[in-house]
C-alpha positions as CSV (number, residue, x, y, z in Angstrom):
1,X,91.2,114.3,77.1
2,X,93.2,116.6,79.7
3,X,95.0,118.6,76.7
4,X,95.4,122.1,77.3
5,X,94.3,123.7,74.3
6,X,93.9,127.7,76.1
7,X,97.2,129.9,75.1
8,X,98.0,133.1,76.8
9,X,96.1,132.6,80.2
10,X,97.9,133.6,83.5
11,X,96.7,132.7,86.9
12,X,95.5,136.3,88.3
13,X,96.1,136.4,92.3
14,X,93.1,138.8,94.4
15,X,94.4,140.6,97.5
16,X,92.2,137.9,99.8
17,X,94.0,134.9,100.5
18,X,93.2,131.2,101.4
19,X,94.7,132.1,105.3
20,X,91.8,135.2,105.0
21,X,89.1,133.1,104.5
22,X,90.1,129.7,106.2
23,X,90.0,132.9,109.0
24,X,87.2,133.9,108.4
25,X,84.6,130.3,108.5
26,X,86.8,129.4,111.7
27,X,88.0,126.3,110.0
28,X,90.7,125.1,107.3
29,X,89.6,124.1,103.5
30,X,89.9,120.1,102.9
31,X,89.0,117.5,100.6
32,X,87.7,114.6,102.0
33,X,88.0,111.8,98.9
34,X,85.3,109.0,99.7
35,X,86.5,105.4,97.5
36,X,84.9,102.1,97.6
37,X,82.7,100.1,95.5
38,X,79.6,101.1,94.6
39,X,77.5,100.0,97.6
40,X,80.1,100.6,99.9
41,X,78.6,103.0,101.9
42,X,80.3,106.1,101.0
43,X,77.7,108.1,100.1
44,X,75.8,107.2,103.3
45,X,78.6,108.2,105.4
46,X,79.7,111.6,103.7
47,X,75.6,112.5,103.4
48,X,75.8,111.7,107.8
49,X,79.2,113.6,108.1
50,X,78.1,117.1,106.2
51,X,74.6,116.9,108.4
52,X,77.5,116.5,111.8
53,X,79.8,119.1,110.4
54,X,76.8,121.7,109.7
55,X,75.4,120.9,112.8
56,X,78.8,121.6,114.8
57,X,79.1,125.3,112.7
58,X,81.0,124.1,109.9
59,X,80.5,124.9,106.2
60,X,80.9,121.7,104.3
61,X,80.3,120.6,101.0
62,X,79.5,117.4,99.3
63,X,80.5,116.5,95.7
64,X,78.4,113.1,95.0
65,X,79.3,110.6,91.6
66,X,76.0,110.6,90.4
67,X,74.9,114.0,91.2
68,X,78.0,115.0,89.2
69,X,77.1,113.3,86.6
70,X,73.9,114.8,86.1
71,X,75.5,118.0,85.7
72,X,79.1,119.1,85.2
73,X,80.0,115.4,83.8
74,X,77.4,114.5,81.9
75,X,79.2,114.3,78.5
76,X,81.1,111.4,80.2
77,X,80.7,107.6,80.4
78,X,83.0,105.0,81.8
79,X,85.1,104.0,79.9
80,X,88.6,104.1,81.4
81,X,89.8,107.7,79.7
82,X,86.3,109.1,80.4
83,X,86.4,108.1,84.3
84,X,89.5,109.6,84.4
85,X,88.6,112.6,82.9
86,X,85.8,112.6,85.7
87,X,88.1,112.6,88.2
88,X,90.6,115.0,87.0
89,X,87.4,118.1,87.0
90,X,86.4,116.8,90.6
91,X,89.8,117.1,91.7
92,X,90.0,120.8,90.7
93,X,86.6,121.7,91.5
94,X,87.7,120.3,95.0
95,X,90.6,122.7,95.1
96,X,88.0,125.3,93.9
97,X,86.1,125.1,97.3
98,X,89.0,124.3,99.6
99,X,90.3,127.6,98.5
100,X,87.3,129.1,99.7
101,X,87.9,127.4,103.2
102,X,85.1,125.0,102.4
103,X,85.5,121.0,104.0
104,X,84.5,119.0,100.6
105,X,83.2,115.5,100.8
106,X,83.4,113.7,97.0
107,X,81.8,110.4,97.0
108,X,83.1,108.5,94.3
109,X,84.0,104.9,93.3
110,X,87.3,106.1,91.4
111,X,88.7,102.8,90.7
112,X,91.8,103.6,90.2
113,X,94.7,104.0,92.0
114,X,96.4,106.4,89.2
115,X,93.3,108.3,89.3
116,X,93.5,109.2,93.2
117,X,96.9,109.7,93.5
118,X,96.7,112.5,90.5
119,X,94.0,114.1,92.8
120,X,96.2,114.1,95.4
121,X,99.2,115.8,93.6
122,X,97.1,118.3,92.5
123,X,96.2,119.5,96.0
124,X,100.0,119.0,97.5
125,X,101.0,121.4,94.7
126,X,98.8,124.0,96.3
127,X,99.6,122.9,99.7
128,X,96.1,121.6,100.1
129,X,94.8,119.1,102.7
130,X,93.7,115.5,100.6
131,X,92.2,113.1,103.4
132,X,91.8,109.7,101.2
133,X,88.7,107.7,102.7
134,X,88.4,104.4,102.1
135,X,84.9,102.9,102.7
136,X,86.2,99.1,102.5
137,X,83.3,96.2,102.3
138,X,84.0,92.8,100.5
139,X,82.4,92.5,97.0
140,X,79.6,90.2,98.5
141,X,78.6,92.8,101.0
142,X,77.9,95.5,98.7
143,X,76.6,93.3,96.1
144,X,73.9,92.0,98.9
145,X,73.7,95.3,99.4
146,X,72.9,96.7,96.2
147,X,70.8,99.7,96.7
148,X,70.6,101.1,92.8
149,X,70.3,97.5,91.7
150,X,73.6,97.8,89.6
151,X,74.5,94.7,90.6
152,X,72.0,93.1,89.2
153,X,72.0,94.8,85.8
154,X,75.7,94.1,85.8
155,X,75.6,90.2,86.3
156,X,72.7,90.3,83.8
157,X,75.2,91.6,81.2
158,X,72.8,95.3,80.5
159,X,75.9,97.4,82.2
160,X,78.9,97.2,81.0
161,X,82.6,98.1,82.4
162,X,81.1,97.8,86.2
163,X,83.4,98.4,89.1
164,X,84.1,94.7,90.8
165,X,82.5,93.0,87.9
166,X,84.0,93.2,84.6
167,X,86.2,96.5,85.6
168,X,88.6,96.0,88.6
169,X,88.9,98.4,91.8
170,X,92.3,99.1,92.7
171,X,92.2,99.5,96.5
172,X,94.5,102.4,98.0
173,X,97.8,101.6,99.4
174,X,98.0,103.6,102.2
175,X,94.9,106.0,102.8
176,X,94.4,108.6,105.7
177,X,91.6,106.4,106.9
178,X,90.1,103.3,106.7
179,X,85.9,102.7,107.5
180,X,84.9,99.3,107.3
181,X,81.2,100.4,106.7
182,X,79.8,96.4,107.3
183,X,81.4,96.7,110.8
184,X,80.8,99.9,112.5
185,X,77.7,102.0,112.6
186,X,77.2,105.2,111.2
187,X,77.6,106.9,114.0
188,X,81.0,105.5,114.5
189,X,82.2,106.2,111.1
190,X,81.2,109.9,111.8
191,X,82.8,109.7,115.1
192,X,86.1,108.1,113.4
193,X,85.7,111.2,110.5
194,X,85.3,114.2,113.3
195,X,88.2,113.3,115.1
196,X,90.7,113.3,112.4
197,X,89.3,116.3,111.4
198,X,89.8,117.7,114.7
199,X,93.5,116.0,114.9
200,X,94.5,117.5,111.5
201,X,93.7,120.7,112.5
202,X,90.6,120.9,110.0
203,X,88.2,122.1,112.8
C-alpha cells in the first residue's frame, strides 16, 4: 500500500528552519505515540495532557484513532495491511507538525510492534523526538471498562479482527514511558508526562 508511485519530486528546503520555529513557540517539536488497548486510557490521558500543556503556554496537538478515521483514513479498515497503512500517514503527519515545533499527542491502539518502531525510524531519520507511551491495563480492565462498548460487539462476534480478542496486541519492548492507567490517577499520569517533557528538553 506504501508504494511510491510519484516520479520526479524533490524535497524543496524554505529559508525557515525547524531551530527558527522550535525558537519561536519557546519549546521543541515532539511526538508523543499513545499505545494500549482500546480502553486503556490513552485517549483520556493525551485529551488531560494537551488541556496541561495549553494551559502552561504550550502549543500542542492531538492526533486521536477515531477522529482520524473520520477524516484522513477513512478509506481504511483493519485488516492488518490497512492498519498499517494507518499508521505509516500518522507517522508522517506527526513529523508534519513537529516540524512546525508543534508537541503531537496520537492516540492510537497500533498493535503492532513493526508498526511503532517504523514510526519511530521515520522521526530518527529527521532527527526528530518519538516519546513511545504505553498506557498498560490488563485485558480484563479495559474490557470492564469498555467505554464504546467494543467489547461487547467483539465477544458477540459483530466486529471482527478486534485488538485483544481475535487480533493480538504486541506490547512495546522498551518504551520511553510506561502509565499504568488502572493505578494512578490522571493527574499523576499528567504529572509523570510533564516531567519527561521537561527532562527531555521538550518544554
Amino acid at each position: 500500500m506504501t508504494e511510491v508511485k510519484a516520479t520526479n519530486v524533490h524535497w524543496h528546503d524554505g529559508e525557515v528552519s525547524r531551530e527558527d520555529r522550535n525558537a519561536l513557540l519557546k519549546q521543541k517539536g515532539a511526538t508523543l505515540w499513545f499505545t494500549g488497548l482500546s480502553g486503556s486510557g490513552k485517549s483520556t490521558v493525551a485529551v488531560a495532557l494537551e488541556k496541561a500543556l495549553m494551559e502552561k503556554g504550550h502549543l500542542c496537538y492531538r492526533l486521536d484513532g477515531d477522529n482520524i478515521r473520520l477524516g484522513i483514513n477513512k478509506n481504511l479498515g483493519f485488516s492488518a495491511d490497512d492498519r498499517a497503512e494507518n499508521i505509516r500517514r500518522i507517522g508522517e503527519i506527526g513529523k508534519l507538525f513537529v516540524d512546525t515545533g508543534v508537541i503531537v499527542l496520537s492516540s492510537f491502539v497500533s498493535p503492532y510492534r513493526a508498526d511503532r518502531d517504523n514510526v519511530r525510524a521515520l522521526h530518527a531519520e529527521s532527527d526528530m523526538p518519538f516519546i513511545e507511551v504505553y498506557v498498560d491495563v490488563p485485558l480484563e480492565v479495559a474490557e470492564e471498562r469498555d467505554p464504546k462498548g467494543l467489547y461487547k460487539k467483539a465477544r458477540a462476534g459483530e466486529i471482527k479482527n478486534f485488538t485483544g480478542i481475535d487480533d493480538p496486541y504486541e506490547a512495546p519492548e522498551s518504551p520511553e514511558i510506561v502509565l499504568n492507567s488502572h493505578e494512578l490517577s490522571l493527574d499523576e499520569e499528567v504529572e509523570v508526562l510533564l516531567a519527561a517533557l521537561k527532562e527531555q528538553g521538550i518544554i
